[in-house]
C-alpha positions as CSV (number, residue, x, y, z in Angstrom):
1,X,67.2,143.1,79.4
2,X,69.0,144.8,82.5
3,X,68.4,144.9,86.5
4,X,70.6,146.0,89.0
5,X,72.1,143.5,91.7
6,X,72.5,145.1,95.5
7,X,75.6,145.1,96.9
8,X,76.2,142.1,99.3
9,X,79.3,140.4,100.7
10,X,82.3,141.2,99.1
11,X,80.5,142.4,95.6
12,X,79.6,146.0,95.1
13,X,75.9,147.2,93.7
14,X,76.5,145.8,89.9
15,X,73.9,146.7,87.1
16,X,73.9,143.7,84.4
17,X,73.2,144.1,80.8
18,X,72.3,140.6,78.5
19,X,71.0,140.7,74.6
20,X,69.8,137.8,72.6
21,X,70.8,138.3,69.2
22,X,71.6,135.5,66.5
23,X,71.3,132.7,68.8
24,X,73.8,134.5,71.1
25,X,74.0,135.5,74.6
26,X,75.7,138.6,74.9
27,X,76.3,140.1,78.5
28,X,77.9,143.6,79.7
29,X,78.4,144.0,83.4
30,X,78.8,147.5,85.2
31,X,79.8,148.3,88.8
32,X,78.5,151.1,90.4
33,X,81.5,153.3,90.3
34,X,83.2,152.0,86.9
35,X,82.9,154.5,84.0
36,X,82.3,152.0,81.2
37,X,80.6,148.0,80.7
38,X,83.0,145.5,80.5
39,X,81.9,141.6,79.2
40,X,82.9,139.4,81.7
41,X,84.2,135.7,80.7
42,X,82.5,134.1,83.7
43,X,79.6,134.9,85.5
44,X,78.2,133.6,88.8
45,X,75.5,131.0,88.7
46,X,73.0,133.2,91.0
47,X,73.4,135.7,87.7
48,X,72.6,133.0,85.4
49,X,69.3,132.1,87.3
50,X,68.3,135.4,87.4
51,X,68.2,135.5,83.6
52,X,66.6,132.4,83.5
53,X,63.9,134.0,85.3
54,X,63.9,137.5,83.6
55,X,63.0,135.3,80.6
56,X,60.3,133.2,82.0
57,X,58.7,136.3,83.2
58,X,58.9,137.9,79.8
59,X,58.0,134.6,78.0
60,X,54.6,134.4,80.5
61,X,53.9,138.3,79.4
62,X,54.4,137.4,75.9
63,X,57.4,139.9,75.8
64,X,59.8,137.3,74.8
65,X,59.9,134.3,72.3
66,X,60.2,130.5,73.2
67,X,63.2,130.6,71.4
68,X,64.8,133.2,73.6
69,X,63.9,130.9,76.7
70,X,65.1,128.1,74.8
71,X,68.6,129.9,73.8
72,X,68.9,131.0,77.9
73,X,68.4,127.5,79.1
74,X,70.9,126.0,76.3
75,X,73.8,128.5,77.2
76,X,73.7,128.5,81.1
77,X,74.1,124.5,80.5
78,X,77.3,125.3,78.5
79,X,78.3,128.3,79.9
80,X,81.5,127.8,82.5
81,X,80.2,129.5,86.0
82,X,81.3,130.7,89.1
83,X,80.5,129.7,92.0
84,X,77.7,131.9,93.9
85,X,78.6,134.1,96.5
């Protein structure tokens, strides 16, 4: 999955990158100007919510399993998080 975040505030336009494989959330994050993804540590909790509905919306087209929504919903719970901005 990917979408692309508009600038606002003090963060710049960042395109985000997330793969569910082996029971894994795997995330790349890439800024408009940067060269190369990076895989950040922490992510804000608007980001998380966004996949959280990237999922559903995928589970409700039947592009995505239960078990993917599952997975999401299990590591934002665990995940440490920034605070939104």
């Amino acid at each position: 999955m990917e979408w692309t975040e508009k600038s606002s505030g003090t963060r710049p336009t960042t395109t985000y990158r997330v793969s569910l494989f082996s029971g894994v959330v795997h995330w790349q994050r890439k800024e408009k100007d940067a060269e190369k993804w990076e895989t950040p540590k922490l992510l804000p909790t608007d980001v998380w919510e966004r996949l959280i509905e990237e999922v559903d919306k995928r589970y409700q087209r039947r592009r995505a399993r239960h078990e993917d929504v599952l997975l999401v919903r299990s590591a934002y719970q665990k995940a440490p998080k920034l605070p939104s901005a």
